[in-house]
C-alpha positions as CSV (number, residue, x, y, z in Angstrom):
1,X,9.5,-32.6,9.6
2,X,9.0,-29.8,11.9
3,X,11.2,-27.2,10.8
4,X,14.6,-26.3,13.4
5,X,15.7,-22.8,14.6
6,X,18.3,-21.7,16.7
7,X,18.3,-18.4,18.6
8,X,22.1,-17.5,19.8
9,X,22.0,-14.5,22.7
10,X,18.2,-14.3,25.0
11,X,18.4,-10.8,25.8
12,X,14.7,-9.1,24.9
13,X,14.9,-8.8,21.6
14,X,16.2,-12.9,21.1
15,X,13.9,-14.0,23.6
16,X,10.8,-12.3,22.0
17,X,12.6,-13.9,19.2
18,X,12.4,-16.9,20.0
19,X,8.9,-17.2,21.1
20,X,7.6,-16.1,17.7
21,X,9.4,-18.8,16.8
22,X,7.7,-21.1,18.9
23,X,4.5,-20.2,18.5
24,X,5.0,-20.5,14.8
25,X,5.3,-24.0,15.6
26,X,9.1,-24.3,15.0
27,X,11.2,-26.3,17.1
28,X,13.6,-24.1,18.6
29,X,17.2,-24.7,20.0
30,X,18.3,-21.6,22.7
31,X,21.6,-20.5,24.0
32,X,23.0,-17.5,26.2
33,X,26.2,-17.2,27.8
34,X,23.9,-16.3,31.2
35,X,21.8,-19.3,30.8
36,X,19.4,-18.7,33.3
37,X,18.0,-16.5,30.0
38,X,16.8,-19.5,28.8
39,X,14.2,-20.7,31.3
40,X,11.1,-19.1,30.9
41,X,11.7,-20.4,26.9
42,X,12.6,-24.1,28.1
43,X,9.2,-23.7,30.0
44,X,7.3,-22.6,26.6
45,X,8.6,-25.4,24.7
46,X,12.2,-24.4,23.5
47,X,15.6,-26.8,24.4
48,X,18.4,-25.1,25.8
49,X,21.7,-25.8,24.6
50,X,24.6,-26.5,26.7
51,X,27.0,-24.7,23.9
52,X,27.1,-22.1,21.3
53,X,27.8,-25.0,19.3
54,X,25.2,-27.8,20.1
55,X,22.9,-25.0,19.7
56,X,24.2,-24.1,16.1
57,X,23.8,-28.1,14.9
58,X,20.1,-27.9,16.4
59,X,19.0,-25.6,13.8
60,X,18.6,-25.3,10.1
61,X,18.2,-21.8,11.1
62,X,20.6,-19.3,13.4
63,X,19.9,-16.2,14.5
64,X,22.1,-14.3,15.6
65,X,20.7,-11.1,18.0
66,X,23.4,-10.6,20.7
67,X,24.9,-7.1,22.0
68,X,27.0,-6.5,18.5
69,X,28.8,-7.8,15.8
70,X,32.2,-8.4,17.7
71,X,30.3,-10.7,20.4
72,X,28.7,-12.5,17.5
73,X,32.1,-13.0,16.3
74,X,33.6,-14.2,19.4
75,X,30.8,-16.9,19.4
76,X,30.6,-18.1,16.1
77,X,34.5,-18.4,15.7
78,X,34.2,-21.0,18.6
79,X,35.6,-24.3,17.4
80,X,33.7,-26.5,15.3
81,X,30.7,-23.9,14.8
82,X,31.8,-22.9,11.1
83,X,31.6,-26.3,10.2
84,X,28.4,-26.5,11.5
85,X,26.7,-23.5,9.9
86,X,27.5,-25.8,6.8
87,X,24.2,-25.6,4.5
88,X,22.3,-23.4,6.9
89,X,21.3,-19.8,7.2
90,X,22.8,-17.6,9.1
91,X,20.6,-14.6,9.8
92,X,22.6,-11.7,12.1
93,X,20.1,-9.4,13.7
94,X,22.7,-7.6,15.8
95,X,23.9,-4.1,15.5
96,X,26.8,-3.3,13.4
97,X,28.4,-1.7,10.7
98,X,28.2,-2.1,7.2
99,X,31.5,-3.1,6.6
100,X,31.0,-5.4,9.0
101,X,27.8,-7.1,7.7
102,X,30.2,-8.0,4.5
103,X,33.1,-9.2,5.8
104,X,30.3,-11.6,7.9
105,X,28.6,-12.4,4.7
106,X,31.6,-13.2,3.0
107,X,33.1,-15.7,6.6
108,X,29.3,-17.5,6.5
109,X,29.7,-18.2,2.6
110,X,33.4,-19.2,2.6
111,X,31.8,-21.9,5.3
112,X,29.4,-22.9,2.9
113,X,26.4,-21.3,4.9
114,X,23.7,-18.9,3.0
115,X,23.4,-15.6,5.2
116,X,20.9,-12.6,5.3
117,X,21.6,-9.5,7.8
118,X,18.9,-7.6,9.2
119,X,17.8,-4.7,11.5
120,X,15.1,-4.5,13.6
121,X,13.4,-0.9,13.7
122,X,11.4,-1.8,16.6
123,X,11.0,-2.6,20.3
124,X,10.4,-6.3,21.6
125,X,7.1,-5.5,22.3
126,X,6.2,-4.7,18.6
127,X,8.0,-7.7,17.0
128,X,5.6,-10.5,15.3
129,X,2.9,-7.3,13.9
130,X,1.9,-6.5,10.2
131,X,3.8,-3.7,10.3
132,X,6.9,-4.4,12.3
133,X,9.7,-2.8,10.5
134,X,12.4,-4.9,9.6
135,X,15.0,-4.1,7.3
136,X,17.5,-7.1,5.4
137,X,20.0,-7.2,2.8
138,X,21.8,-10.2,1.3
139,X,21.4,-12.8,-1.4
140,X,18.1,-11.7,-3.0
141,X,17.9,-15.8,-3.7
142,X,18.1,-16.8,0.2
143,X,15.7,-13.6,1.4
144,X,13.1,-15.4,-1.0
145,X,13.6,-18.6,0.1
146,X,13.4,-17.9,4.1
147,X,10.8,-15.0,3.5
148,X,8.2,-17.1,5.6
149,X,10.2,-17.4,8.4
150,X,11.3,-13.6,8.5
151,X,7.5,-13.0,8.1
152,X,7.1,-14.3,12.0
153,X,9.6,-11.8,13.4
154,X,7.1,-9.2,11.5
155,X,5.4,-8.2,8.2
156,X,6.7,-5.0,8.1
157,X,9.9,-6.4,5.9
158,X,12.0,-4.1,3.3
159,X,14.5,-5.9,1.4
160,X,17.1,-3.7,0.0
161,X,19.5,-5.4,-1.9
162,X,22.3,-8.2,-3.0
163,X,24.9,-5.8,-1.0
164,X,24.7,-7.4,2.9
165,X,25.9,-3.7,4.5
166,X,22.6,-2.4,3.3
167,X,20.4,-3.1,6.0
168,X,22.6,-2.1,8.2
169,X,23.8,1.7,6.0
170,X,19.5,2.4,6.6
171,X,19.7,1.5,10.2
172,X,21.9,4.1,10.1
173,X,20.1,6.5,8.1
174,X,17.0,6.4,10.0
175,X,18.3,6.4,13.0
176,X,19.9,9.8,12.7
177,X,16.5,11.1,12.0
178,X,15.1,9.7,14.8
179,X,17.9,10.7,17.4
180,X,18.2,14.2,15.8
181,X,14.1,14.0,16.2
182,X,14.8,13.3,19.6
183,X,17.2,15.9,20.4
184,X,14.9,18.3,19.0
185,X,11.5,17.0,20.9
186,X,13.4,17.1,24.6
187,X,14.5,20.5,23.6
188,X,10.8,21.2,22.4
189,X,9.7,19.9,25.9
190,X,11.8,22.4,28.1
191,X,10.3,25.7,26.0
192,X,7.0,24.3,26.6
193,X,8.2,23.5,30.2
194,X,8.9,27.0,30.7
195,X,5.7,28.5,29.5
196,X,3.6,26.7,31.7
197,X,3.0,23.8,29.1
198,X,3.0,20.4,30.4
199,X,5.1,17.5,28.4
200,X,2.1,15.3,27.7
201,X,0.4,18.2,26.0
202,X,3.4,18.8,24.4
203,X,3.7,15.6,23.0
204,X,0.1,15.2,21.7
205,X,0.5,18.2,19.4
206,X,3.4,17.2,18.0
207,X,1.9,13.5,17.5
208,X,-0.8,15.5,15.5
209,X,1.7,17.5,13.3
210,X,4.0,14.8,12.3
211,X,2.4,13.1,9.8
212,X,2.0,16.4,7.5
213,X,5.8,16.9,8.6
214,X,7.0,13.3,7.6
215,X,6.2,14.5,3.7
216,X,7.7,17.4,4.1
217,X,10.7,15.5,4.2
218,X,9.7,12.6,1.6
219,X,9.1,16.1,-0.6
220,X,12.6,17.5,0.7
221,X,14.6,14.2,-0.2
222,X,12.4,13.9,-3.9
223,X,14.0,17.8,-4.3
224,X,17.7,16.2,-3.3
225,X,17.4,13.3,-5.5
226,X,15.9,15.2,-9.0
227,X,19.0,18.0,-8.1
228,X,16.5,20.7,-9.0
229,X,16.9,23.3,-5.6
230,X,14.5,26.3,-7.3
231,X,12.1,27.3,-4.5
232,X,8.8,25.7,-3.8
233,X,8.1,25.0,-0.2
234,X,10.1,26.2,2.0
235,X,13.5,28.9,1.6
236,X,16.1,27.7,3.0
237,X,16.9,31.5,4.7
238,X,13.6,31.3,7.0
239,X,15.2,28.2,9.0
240,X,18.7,30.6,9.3
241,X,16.3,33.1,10.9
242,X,13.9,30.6,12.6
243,X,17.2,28.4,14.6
244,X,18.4,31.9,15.9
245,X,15.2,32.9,17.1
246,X,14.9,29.5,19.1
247,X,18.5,29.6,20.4
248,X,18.2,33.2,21.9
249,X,14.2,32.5,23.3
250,X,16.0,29.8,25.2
251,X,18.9,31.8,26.6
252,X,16.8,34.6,27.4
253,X,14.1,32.3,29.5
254,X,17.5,30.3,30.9
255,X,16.9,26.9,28.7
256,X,19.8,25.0,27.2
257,X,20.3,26.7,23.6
258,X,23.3,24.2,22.5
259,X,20.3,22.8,19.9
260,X,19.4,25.2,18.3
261,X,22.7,27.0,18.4
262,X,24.1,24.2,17.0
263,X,21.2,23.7,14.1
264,X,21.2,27.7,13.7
265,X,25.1,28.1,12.9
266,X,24.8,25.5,10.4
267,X,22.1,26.9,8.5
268,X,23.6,30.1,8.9
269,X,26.3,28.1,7.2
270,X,24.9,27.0,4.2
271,X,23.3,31.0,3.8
272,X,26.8,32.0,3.5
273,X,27.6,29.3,1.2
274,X,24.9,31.3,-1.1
275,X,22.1,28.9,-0.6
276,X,19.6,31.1,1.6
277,X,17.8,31.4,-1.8
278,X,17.0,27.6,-2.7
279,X,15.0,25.1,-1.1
280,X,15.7,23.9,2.9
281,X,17.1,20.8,0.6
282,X,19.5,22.7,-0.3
283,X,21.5,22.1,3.2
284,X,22.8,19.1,1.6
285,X,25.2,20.8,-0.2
286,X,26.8,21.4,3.5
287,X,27.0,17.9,3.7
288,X,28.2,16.7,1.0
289,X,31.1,19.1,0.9
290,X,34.3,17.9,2.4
């Protein structure tokens, strides 16, 4: 038999969804609120539902990738969809909490369904590659048995455990590296900006330094985990004196300094905290205090 998806919300991310799904040759049920969404998929093979809930009995399989968890919700609790979800899984690739991702777990298996939560670390453009990141958590039993069919949204999976809130505690973790990356990079473009530098330029060089940089940090979190903050790499009283001398270049050439200001008074922090001697890692200790 040819094996039955469903795909709840067509935005980019569940329309690329979708179409992987297709062209792995499953027969996929769609539904949006907006269902206009679901043309260009109709045309490609796909039927389109008339409800959250005829779409839900189409499937063996439901993915779930609308807005966030609370608009999942508001679907799913729709009446007569628990029922159906009855001996299917329910896969949520949403954004949410990880609170959230439990109490969801624990709804689907109180209605006798098998769930799995995910987060996609990528763009629709870069779903369905060998090394699409994708990370899930949830019943190590039911991410075994559906592993094939997460393998079309992507190779790139990481499974990290029984507890359902973990995929979505790492979304949350890497993200804060990549928006405090960002932060950093835009205010990285307006020094270069203001010494006749163009972005692109900019950009390339720090394309070429980032590799060496990302293990600096594997090294820095190996120093956090073993506990052991004896200087090797790096003193953690350098960046004290390195995010002052980027906050004042940038007042003194008339760039935004809230940054480095910011990053500077927090390492200048943890110096006063008696930890200009130890390793950068060290700064956890700020964190971790209350």
């Amino acid at each position: 038999m040819m094996k039955r998806a469903t795909v709840l919300g067509l935005g980019q991310m569940g329309s690329t969804l979708a179409r992987l799904l297709l062209q792995a040759g499953y027969r996929v049920a769609v539904w949006n609120r907006n269902a206009a969404k679901a043309e260009p998929l109709v045309a490609l093979g796909a039927m389109a539902a008339a409800s959250a809930l005829e779409a839900v009995a189409a499937g063996d399989i439901v993915v779930v990738c609308v807005l966030d968890y609370a608009a999942a919700r508001e679907i799913l609790r729709q009446d007569g969809i628990a029922a159906a979800l009855e001996g299917k899984l329910l896969l949520q690739l949403g954004t949410g909490g990880v609170q959230e991702a439990r109490d969801d777990e624990a709804w689907a298996r109180e209605h006798g369904a098998a769930y799995l939560d995910g987060a996609i670390q990528a763009g629709p453009d870069y779903m369905g590659k060998p090394d699409t990141p994708i990370l899930l958590s949830g019943s190590q039993a039911t991410y075994r048995a559906h592993e094939g069919l997460l393998r079309v949204f992507g190779d790139g999976l990481t499974y990290l455990g029984e507890d359902a809130g973990a995929a979505n505690a790492m979304d949350m973790a890497t993200l804060s590296y990549i928006y405090g990356t960002a932060l950093g990079f835009m205010h990285g473009v307006r020094i270069a900006e203001t010494e006749g530098f163009g972005a692109a330029q900019y950009g390339a060089l720090v394309a070429e330094i980032a590799p060496s940089f990302a293990g600096f940090l594997k090294y820095e979190a190996e120093v956090i985990e073993s506990g052991d903050f004896a200087i090797t790499q790096s003193p953690l009283r350098i960046s004290v004196e390195a995010t002052e001398r980027i906050a004042r270049a940038a007042r003194e050439r008339g760039v935004n300094d809230e940054i480095p200001a910011f990053a500077a008074g927090l390492f200048r922090r943890a110096a006063d905290a008696g930890y200009g001697d130890e390793e950068i890692a060290a700064f956890i200790k700020i964190l971790r205090a209350p």
